[in-house]
N, C-alpha and C positions, 0 to 999 in steps of 0.2 A: 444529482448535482443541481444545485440552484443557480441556474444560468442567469440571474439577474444581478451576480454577483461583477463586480468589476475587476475581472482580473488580468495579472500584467505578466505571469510567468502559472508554469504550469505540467505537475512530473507526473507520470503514471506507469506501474506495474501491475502487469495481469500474476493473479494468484495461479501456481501450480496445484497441482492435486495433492505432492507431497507436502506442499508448507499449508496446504489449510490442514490437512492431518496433523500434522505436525503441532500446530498453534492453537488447535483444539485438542488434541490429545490428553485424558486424563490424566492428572497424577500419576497415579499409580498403573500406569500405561508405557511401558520403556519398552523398543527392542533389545529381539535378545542382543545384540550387537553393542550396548552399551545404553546412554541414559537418550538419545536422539535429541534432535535439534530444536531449538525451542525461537526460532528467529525466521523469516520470512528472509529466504534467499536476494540477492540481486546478483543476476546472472551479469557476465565477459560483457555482453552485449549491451550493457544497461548499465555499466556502473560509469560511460563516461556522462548518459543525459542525467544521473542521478548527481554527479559531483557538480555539473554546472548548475543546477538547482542549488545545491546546498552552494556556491561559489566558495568551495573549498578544493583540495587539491588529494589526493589521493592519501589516507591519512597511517602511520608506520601501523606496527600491529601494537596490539593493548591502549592504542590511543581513540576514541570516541567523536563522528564529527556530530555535534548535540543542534539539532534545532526543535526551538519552541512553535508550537502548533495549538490554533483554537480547533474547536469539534462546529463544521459548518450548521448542524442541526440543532444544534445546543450556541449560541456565540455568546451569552453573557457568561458563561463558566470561566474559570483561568485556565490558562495554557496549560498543555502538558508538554514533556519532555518525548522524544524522538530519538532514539539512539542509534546510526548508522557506523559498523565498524568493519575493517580490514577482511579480509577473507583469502584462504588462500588459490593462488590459480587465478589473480587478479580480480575476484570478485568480493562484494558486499553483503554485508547480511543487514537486515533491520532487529537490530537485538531486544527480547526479552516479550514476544507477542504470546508464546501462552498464554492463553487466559486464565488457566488453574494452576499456573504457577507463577507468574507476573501479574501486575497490573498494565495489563493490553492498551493502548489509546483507545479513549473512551468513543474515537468515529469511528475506529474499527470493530466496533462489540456488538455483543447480538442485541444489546439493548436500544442498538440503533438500528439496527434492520440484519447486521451482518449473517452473514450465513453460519449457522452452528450442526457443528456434527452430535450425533449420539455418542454416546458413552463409549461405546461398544464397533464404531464404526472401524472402517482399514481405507487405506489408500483410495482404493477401487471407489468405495464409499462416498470417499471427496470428490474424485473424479466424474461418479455419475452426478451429484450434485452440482456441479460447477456445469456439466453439460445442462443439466435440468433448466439451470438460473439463468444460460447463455452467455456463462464467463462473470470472472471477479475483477474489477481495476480498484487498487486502492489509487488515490490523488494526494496529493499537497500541491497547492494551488496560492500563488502570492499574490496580495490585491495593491494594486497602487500605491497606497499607504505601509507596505511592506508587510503587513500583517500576514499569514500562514494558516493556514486554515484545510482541514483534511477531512477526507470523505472518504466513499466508495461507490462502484456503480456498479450496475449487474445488468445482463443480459444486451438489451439493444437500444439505442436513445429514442427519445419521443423526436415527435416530428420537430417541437420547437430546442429539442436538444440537440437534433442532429446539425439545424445551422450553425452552432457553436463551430468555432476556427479552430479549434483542438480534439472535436469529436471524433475523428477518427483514430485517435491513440486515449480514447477512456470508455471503449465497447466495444465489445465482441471480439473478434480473435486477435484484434490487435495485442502487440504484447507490450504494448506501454511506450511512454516516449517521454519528450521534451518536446514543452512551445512555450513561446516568448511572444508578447505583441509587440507587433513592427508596423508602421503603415502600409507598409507591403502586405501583411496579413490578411488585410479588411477585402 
């Protein structure tokens, strides 16, 4: 995360074992059980800090809440699109993050650091990995000027990360959260 950045809001979910399998999973990689999910879950627990980020409201089924996001490591590129939709059992999914069958957002790919499984990996796979790296938080992070802008982080913050007023919901076993700046924050 580039902490030099000015920002005024700020969401983060830790990756499970099954949605990085999942979102890496080859093509031609389906359980037997059907074609398997291709979307990066938001769990009961998470979909109310995720809707007050997007300030949208719980959205019906087949309906899309869409926000535009730049690639923090990349920021002259154009936005890409973000698709958060319904799920049942009150939760969220982030739709269409395969990368061998979507076009993943370009902060979340391994062409930016992200973590990539083999070909051939399982579950367990992702799981030893994710313990390896010391945990996945994706971000979308809003800066003053309203702009959106998303990353990812792994394992533990540097020392001048860990000051950050949001650190402890974008490392390590935290599972993610919601901050806002307040003057109360500082």
């Amino acid at each position: 995360m580039h902490s030099d950045a000015n920002i005024q809001e700020l969401w983060s979910l830790r990756v499970n074992p099954s949605d990085l399998y999942n979102i890496e999973r080859p093509r031609d990689v389906n359980p037997e059980s059907g074609g398997g999910h291709t979307y990066i879950q938001v769990p009961t627990g998470q979909v109310e800090s995720t809707l007050r980020f997007l300030n949208e409201a719980y959205p019906p089924n087949g309906v899309p809440l869409i926000i535009k996001v730049h690639d923090q490591t990349h920021p002259n590129l154009a936005p890409e699109q973000v698709e958060f939709w319904a799920k049942s059992a009150g939760r969220m999914r982030i739709a269409q993050q395969n990368r061998h069958r979507h076009a993943r957002l370009t902060a979340w790919s391994p062409s930016r650091g992200f973590p990539e499984l083999v070909s051939n990996a399982t579950t367990d796979d992702a799981r030893t990995l994710l313990n390896d790296i010391g945990g996945l938080h994706l971000y979308l992070a809003r800066a003053e000027n309203g702009v959106v802008w998303a990353g990812f982080t792994t394992g533990e913050p540097s020392v001048k990360e860990s000051r950050l007023p949001f650190a402890n919901i974008l490392w390590g076993n935290s599972r993610g959260g919601y901050w806002i700046y307040q003057e109360s924050n500082l």
